[in-house]
Biopython code that builds the backbone (N, CA, C, O; Angstrom):
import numpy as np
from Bio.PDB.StructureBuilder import StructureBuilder

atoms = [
    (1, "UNK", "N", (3.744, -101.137, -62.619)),
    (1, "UNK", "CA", (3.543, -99.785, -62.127)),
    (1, "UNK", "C", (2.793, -98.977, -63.180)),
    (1, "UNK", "O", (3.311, -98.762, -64.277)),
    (2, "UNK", "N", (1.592, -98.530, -62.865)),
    (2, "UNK", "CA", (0.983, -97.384, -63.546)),
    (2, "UNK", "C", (1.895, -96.101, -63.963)),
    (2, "UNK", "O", (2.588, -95.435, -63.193)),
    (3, "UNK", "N", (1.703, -95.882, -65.595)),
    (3, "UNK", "CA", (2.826, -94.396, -66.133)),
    (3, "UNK", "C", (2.644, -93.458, -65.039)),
    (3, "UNK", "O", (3.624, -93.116, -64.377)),
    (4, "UNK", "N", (1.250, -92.920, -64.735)),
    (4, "UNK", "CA", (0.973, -91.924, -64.400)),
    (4, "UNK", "C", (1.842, -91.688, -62.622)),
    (4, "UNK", "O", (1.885, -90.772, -61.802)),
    (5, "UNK", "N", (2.242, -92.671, -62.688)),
    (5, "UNK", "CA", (3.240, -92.883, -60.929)),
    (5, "UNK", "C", (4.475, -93.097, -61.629)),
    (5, "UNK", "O", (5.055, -94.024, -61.062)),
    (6, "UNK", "N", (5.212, -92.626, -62.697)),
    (6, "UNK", "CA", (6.217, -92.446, -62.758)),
    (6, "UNK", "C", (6.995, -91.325, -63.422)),
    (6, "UNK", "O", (6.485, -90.763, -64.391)),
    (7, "UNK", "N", (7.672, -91.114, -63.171)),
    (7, "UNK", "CA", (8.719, -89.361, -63.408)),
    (7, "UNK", "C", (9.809, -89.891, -64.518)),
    (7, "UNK", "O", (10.592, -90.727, -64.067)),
    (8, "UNK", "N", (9.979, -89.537, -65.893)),
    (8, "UNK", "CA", (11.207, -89.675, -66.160)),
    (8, "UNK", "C", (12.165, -88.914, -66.441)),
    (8, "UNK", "O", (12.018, -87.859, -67.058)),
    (9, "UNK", "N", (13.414, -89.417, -65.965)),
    (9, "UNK", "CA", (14.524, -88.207, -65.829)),
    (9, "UNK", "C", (15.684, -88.338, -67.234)),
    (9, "UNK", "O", (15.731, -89.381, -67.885)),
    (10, "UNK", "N", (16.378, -87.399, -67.492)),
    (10, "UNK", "CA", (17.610, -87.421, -68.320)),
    (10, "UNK", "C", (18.269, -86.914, -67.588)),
    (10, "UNK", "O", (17.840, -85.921, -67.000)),
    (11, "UNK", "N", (19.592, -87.408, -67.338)),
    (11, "UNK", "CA", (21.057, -86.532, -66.981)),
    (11, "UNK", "C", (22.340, -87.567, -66.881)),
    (11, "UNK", "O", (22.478, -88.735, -66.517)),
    (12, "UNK", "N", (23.229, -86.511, -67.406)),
    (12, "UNK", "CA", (23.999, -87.102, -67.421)),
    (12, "UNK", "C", (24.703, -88.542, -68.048)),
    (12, "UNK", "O", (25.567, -89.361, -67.736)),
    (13, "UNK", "N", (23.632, -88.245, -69.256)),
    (13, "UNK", "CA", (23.948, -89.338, -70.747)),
    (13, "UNK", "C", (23.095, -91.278, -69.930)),
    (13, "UNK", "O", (23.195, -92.462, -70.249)),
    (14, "UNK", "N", (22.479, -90.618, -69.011)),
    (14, "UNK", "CA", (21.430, -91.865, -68.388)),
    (14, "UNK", "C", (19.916, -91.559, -68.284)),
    (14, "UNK", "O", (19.590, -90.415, -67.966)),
    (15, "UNK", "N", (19.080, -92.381, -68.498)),
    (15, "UNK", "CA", (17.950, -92.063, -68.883)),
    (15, "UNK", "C", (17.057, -92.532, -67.667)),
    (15, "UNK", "O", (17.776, -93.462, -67.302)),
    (16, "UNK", "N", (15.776, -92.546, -66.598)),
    (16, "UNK", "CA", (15.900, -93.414, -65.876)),
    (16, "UNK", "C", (14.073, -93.221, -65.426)),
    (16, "UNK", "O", (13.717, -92.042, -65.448)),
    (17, "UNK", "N", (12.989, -94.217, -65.052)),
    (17, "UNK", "CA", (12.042, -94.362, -64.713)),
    (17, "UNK", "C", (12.042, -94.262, -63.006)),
    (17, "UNK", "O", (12.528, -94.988, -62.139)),
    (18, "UNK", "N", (11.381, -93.206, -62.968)),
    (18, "UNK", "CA", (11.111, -92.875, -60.860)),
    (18, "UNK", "C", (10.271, -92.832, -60.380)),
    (18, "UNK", "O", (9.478, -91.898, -60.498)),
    (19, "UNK", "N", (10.092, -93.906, -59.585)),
    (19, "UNK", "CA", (8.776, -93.615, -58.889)),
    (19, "UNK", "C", (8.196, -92.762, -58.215)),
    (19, "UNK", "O", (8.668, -92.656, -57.083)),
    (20, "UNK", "N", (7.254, -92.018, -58.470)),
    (20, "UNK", "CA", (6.799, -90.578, -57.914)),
    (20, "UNK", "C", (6.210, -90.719, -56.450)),
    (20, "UNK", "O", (5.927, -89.791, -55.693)),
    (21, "UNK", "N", (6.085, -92.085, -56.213)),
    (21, "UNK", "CA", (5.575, -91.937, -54.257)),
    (21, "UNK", "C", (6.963, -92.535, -53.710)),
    (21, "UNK", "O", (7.042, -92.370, -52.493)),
    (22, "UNK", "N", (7.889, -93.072, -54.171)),
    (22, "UNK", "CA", (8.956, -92.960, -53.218)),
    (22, "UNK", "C", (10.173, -92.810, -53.588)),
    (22, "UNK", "O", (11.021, -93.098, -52.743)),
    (23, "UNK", "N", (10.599, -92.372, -54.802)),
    (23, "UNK", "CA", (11.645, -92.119, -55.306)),
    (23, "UNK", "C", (12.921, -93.243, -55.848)),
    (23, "UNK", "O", (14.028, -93.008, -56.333)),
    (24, "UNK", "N", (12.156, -94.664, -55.496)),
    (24, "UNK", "CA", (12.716, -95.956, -56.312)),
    (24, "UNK", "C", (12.968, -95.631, -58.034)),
    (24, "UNK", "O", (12.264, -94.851, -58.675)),
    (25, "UNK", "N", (13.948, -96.294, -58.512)),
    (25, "UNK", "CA", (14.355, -96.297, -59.608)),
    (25, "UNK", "C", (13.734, -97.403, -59.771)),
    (25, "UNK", "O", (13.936, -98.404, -59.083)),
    (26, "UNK", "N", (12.595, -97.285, -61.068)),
    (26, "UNK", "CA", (12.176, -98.717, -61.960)),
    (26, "UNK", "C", (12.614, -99.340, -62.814)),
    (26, "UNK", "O", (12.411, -100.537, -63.017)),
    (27, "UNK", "N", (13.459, -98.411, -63.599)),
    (27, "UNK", "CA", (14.721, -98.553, -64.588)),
    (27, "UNK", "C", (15.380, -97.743, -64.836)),
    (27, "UNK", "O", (14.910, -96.608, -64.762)),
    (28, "UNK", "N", (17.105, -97.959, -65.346)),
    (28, "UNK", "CA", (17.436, -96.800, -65.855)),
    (28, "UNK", "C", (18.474, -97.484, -66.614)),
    (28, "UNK", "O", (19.008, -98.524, -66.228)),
    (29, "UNK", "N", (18.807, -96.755, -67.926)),
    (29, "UNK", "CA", (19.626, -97.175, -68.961)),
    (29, "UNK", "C", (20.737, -96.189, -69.258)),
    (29, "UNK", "O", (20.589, -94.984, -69.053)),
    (30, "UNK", "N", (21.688, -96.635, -69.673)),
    (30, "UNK", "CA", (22.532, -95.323, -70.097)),
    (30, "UNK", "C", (22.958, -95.564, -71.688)),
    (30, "UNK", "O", (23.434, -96.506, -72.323)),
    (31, "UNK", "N", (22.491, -94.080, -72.017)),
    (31, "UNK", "CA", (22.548, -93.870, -73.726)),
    (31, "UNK", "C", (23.674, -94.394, -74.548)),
    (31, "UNK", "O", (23.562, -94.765, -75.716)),
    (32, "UNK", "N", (24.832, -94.394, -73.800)),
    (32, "UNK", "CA", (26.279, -95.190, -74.662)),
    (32, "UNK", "C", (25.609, -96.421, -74.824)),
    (32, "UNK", "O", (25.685, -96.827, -75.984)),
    (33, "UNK", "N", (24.996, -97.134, -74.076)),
    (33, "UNK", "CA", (24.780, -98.637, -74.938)),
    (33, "UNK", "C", (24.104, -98.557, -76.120)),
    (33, "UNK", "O", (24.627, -99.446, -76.792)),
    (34, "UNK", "N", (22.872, -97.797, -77.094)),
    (34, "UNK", "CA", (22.334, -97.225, -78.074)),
    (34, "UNK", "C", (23.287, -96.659, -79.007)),
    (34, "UNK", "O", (23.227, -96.954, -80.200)),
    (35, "UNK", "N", (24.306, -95.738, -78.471)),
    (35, "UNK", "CA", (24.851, -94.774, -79.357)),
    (35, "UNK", "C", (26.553, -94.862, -78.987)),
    (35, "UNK", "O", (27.037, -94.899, -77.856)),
    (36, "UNK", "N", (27.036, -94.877, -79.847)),
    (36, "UNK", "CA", (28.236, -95.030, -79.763)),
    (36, "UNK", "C", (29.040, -93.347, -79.681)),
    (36, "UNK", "O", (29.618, -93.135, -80.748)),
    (37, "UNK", "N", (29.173, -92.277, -78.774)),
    (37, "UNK", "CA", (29.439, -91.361, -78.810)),
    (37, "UNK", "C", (29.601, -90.855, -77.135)),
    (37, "UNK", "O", (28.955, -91.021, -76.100)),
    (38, "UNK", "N", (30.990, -90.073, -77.580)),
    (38, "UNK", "CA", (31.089, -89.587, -76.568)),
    (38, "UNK", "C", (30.630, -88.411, -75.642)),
    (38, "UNK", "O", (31.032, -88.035, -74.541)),
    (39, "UNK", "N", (29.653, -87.968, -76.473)),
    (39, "UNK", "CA", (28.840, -86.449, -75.986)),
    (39, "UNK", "C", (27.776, -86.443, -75.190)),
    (39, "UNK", "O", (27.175, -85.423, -74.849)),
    (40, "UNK", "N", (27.458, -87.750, -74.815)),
    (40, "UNK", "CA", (26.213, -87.953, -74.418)),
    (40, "UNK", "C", (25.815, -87.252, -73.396)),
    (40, "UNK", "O", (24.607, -87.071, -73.241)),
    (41, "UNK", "N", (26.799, -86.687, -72.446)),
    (41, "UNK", "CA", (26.693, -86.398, -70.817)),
    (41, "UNK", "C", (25.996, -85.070, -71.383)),
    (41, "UNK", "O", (25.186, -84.648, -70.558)),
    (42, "UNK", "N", (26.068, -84.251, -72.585)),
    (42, "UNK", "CA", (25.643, -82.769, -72.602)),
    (42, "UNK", "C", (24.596, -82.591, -72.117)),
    (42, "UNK", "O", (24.206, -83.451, -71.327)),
    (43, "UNK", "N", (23.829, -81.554, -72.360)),
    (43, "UNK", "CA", (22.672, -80.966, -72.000)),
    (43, "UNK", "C", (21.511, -81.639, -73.247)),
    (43, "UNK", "O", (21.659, -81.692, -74.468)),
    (44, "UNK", "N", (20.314, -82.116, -72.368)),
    (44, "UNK", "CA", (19.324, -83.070, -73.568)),
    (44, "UNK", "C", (17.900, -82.751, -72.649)),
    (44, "UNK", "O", (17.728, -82.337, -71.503)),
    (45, "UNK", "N", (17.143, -83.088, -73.557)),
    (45, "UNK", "CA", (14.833, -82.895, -74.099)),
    (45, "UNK", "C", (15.034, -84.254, -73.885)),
    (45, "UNK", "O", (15.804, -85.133, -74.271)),
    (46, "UNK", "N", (13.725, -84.084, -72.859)),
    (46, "UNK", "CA", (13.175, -85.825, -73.213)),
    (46, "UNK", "C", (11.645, -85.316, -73.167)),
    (46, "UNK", "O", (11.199, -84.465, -72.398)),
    (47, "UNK", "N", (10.803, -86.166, -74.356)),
    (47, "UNK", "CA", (8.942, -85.728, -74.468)),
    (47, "UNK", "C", (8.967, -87.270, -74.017)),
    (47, "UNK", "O", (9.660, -88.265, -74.231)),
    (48, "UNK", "N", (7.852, -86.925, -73.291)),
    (48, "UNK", "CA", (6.956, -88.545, -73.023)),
    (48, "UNK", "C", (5.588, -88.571, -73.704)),
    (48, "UNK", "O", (4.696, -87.886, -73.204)),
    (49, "UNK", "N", (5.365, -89.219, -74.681)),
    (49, "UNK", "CA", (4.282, -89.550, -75.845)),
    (49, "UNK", "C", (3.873, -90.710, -75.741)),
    (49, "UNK", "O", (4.591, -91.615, -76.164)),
    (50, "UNK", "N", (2.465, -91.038, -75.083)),
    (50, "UNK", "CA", (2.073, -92.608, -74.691)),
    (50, "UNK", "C", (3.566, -93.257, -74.252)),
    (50, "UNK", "O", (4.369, -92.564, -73.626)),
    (51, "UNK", "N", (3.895, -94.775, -74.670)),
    (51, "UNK", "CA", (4.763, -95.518, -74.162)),
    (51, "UNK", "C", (6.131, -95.399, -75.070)),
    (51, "UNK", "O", (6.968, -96.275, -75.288)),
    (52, "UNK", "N", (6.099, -94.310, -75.439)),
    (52, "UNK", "CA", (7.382, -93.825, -76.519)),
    (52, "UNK", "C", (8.078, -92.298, -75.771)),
    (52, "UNK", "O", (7.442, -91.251, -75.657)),
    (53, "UNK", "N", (9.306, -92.479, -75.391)),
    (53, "UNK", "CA", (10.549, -91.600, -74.805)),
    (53, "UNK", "C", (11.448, -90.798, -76.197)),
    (53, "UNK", "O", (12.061, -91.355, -77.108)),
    (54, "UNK", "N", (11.319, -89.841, -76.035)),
    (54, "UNK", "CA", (12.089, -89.183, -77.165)),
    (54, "UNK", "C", (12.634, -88.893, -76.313)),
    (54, "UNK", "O", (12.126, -88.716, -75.205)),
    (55, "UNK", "N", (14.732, -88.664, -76.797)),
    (55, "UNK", "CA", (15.447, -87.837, -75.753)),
    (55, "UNK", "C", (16.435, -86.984, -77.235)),
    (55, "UNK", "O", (16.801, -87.563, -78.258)),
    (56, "UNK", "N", (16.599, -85.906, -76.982)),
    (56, "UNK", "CA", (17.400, -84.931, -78.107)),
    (56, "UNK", "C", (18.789, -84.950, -77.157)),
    (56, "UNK", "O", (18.713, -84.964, -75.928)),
    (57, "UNK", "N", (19.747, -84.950, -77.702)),
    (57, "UNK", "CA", (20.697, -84.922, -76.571)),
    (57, "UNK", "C", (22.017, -85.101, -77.737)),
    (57, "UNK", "O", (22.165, -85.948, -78.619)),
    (58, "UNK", "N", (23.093, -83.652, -77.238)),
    (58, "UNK", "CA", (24.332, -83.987, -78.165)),
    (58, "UNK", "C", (24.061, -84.273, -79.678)),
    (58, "UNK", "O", (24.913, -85.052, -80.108)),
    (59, "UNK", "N", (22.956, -83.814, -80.823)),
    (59, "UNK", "CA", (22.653, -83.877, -81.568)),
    (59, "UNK", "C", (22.308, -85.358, -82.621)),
    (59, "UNK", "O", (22.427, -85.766, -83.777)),
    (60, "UNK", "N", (21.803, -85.763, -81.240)),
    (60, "UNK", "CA", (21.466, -87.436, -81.393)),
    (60, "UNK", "C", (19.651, -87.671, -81.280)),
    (60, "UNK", "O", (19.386, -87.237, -80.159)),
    (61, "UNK", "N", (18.518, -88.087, -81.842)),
    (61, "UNK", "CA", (17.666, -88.357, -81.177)),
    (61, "UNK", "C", (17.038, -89.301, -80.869)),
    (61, "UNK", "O", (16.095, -89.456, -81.645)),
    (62, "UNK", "N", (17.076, -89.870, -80.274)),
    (62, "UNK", "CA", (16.679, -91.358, -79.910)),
    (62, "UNK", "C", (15.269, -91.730, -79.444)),
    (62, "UNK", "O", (14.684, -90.776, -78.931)),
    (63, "UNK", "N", (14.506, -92.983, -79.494)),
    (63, "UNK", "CA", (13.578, -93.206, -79.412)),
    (63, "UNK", "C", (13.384, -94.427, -77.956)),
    (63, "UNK", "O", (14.258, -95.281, -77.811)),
    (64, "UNK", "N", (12.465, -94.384, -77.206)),
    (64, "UNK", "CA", (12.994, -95.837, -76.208)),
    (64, "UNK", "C", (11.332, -95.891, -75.687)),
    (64, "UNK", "O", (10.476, -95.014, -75.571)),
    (65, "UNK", "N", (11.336, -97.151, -75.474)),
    (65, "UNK", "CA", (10.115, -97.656, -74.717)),
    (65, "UNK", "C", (10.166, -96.692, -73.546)),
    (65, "UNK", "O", (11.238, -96.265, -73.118)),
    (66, "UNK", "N", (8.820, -96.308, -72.963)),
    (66, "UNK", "CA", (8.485, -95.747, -71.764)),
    (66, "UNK", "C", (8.175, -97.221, -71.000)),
    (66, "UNK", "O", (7.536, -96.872, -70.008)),
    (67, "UNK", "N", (8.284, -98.469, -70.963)),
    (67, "UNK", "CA", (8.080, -99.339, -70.118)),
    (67, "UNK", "C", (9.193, -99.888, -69.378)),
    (67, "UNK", "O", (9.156, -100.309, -68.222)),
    (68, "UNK", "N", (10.384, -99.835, -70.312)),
    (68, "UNK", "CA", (11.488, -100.137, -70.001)),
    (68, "UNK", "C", (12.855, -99.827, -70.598)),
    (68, "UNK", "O", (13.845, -100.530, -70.396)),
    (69, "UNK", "N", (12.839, -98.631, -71.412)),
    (69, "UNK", "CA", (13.761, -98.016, -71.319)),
    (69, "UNK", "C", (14.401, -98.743, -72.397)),
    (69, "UNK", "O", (15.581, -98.404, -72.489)),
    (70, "UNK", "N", (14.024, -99.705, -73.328)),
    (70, "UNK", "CA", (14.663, -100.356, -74.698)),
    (70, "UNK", "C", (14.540, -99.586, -75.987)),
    (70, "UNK", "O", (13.695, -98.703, -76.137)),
    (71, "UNK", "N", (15.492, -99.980, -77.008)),
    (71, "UNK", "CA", (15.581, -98.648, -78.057)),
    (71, "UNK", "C", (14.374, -99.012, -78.761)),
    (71, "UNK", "O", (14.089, -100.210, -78.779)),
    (72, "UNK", "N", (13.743, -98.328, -79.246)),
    (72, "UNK", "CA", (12.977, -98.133, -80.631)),
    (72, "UNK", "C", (13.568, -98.009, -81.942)),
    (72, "UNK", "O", (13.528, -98.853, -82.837)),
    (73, "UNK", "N", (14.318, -96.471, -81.981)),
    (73, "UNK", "CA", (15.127, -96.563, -82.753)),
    (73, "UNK", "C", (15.697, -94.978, -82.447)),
    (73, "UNK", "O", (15.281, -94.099, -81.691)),
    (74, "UNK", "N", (16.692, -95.030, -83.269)),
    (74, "UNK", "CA", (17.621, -93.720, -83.471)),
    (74, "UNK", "C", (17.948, -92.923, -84.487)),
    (74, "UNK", "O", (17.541, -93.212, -85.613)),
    (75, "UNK", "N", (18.568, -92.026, -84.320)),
    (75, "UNK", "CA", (18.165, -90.708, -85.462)),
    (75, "UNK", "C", (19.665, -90.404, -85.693)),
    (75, "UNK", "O", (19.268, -89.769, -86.670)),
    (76, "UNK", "N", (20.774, -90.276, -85.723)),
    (76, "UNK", "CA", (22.283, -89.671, -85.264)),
    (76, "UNK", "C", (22.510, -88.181, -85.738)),
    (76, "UNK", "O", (23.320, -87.444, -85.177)),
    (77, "UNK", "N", (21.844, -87.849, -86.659)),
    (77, "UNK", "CA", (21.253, -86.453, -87.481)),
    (77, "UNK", "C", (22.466, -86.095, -87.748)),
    (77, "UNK", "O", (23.114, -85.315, -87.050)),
    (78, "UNK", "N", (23.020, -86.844, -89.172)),
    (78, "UNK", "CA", (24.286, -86.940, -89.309)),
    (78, "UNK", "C", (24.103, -85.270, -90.085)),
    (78, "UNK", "O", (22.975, -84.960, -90.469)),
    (79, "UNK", "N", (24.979, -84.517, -90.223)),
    (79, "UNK", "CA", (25.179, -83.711, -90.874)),
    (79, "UNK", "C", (24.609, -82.236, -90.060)),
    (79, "UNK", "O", (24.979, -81.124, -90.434)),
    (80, "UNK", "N", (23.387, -82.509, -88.573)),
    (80, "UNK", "CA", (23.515, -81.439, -88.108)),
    (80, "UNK", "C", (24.248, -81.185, -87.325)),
    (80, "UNK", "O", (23.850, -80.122, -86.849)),
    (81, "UNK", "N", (24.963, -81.426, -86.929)),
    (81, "UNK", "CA", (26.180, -81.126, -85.574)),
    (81, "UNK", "C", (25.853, -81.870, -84.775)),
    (81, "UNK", "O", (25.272, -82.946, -84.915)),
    (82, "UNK", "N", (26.422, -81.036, -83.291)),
    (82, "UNK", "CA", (26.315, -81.977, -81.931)),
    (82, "UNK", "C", (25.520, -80.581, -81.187)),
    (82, "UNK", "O", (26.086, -80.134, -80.190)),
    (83, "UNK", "N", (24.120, -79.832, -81.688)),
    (83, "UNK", "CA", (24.079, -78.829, -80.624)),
    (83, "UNK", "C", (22.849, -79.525, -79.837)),
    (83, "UNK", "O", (22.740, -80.748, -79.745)),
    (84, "UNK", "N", (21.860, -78.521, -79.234)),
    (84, "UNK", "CA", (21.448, -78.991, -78.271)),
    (84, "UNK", "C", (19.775, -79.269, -79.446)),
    (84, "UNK", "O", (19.589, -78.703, -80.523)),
    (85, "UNK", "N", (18.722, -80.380, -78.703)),
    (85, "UNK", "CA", (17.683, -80.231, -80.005)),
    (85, "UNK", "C", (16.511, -80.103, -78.882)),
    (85, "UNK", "O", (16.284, -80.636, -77.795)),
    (86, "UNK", "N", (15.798, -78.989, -79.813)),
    (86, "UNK", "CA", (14.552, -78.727, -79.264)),
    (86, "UNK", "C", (13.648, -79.653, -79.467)),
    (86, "UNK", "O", (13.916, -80.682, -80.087)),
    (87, "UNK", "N", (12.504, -79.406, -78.983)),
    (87, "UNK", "CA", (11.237, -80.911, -79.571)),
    (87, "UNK", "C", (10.215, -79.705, -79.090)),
    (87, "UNK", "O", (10.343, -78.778, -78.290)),
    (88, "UNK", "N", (9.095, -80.166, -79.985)),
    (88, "UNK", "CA", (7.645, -80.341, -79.727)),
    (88, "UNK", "C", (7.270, -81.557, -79.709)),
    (88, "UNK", "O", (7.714, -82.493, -80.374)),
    (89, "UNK", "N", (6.035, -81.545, -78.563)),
    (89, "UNK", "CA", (5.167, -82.199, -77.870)),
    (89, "UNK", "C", (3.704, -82.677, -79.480)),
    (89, "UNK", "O", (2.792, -81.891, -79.737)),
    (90, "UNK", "N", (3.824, -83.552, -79.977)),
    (90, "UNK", "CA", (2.422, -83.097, -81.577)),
    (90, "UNK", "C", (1.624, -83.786, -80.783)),
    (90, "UNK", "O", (0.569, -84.015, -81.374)),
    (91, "UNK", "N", (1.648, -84.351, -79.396)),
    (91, "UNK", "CA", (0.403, -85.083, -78.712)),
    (91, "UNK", "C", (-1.114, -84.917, -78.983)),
    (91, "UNK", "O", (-1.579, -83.982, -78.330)),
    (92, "UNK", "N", (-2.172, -85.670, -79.895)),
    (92, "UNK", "CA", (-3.458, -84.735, -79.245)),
    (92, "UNK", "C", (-3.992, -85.107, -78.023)),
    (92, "UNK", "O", (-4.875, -84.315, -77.695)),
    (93, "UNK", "N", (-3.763, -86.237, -76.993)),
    (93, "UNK", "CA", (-4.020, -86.421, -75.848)),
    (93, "UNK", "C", (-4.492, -85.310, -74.756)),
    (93, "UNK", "O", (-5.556, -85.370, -74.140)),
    (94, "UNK", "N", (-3.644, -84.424, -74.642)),
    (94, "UNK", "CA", (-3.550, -82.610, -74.132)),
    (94, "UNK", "C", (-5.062, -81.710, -74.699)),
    (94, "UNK", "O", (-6.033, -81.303, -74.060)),
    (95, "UNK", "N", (-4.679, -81.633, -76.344)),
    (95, "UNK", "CA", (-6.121, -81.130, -76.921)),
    (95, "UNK", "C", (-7.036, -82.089, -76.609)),
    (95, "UNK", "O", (-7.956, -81.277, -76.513)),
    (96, "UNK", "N", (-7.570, -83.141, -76.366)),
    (96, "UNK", "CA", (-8.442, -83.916, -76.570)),
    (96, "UNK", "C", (-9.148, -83.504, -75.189)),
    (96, "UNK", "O", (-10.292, -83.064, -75.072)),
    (97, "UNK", "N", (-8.085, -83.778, -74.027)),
    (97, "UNK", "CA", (-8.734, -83.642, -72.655)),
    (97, "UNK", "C", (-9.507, -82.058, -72.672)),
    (97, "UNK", "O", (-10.653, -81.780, -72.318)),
    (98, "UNK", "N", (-8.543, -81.252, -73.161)),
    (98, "UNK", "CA", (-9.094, -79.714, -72.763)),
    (98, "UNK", "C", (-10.328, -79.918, -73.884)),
    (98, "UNK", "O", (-11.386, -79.616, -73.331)),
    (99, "UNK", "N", (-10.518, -80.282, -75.114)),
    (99, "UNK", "CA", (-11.819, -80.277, -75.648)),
    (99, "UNK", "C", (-12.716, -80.656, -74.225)),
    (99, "UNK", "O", (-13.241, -79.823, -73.486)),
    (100, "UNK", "N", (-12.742, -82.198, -74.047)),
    (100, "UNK", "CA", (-13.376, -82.662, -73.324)),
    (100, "UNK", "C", (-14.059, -82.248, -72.218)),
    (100, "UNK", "O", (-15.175, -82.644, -71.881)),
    (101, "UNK", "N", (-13.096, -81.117, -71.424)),
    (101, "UNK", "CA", (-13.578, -80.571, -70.349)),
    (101, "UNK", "C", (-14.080, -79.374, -70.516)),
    (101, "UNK", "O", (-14.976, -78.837, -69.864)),
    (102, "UNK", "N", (-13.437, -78.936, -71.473)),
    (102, "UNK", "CA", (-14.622, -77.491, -72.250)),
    (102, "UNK", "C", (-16.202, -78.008, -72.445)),
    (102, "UNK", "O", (-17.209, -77.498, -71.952)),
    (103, "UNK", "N", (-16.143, -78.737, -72.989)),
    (103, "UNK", "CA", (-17.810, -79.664, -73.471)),
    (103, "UNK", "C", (-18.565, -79.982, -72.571)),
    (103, "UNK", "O", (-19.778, -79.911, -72.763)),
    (104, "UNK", "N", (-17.989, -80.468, -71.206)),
    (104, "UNK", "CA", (-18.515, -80.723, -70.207)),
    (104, "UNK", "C", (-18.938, -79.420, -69.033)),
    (104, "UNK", "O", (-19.987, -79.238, -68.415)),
    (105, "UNK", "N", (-17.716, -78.681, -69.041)),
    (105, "UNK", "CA", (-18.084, -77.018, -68.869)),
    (105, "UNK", "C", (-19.325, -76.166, -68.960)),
    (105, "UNK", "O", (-19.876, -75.280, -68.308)),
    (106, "UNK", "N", (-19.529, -76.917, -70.187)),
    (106, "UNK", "CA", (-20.245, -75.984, -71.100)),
    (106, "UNK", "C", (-21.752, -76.753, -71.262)),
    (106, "UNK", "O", (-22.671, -76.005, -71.594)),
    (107, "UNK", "N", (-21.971, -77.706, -71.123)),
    (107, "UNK", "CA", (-23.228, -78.809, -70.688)),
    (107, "UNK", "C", (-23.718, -78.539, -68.950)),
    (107, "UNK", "O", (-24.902, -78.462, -68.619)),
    (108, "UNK", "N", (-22.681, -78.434, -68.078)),
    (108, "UNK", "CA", (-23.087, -77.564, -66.413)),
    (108, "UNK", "C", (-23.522, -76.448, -66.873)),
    (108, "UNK", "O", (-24.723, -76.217, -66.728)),
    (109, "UNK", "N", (-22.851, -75.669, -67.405)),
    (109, "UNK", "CA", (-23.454, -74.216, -67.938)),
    (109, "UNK", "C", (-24.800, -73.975, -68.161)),
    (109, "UNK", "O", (-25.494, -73.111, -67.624)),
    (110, "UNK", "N", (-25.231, -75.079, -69.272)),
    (110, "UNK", "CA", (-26.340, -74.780, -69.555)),
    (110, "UNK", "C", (-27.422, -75.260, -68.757)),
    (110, "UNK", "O", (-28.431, -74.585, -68.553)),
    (111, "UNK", "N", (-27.223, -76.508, -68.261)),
    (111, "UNK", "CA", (-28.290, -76.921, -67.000)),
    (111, "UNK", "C", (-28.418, -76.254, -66.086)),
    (111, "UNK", "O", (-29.387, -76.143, -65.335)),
    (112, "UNK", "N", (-26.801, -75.423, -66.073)),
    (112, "UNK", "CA", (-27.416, -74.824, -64.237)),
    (112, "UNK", "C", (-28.700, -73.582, -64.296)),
    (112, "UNK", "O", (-29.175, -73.165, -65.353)),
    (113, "UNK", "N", (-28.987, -73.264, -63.348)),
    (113, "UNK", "CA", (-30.385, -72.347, -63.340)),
    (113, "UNK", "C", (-30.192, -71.344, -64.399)),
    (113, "UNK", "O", (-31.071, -70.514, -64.631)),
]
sb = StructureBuilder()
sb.init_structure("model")
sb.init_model(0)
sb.init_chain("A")
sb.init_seg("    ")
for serial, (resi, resn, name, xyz) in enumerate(atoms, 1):
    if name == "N":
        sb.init_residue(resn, " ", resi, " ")
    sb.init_atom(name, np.array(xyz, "f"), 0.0, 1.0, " ", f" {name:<3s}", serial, name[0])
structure = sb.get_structure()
């Protein structure tokens, strides 16, 4: 299955790949097998970065394949608590396209009459 046809969800301490034309589950994992903790169900961020899943969740951050939902690796962020973790997106994929289509913008611009 092509990324771009799939949705991924967090809730409820399960992580899970959806297919965006019919709502099939392609995978789904649940975070207790990674992390040994009982907080997982809280409130959690997930960024999708190429084939890499960040999820912040219960002051844990974990890393997992976007193909199938296997660990990369983990963070337990011993010493900051259990609150909730923000993320930024450092993608340049995002900047790259909007360059791209500015440039191209801007090349019609000048050809047109």
């Amino acid at each position: 299955m092509r990324k771009q046809n799939v949705l991924y969800i967090l809730t409820n301490g399960r992580v899970a790949a959806i297919n965006k034309k019919d709502g099939a589950i392609v995978w789904e994992i649940k975070l207790k097998e990674y992390v040994k903790s009982s907080m997982l169900s809280g409130i959690g961020q997930i960024v999708n970065e190429g084939d890499k899943l960040y999820i912040g969740i219960s002051g844990i951050l974990i890393c997992l394949s976007a193909k199938d939902g296997s660990l990369v690796w983990k963070n337990e962020l011993k010493g900051w608590g259990y609150n909730f973790i923000s993320m930024a997106n450092t993608s340049t994929e995002a900047a790259g396209a909007a360059t791209q289509a500015a440039a191209s913008a801007a090349l019609i611009a000048s050809t047109a009459g």
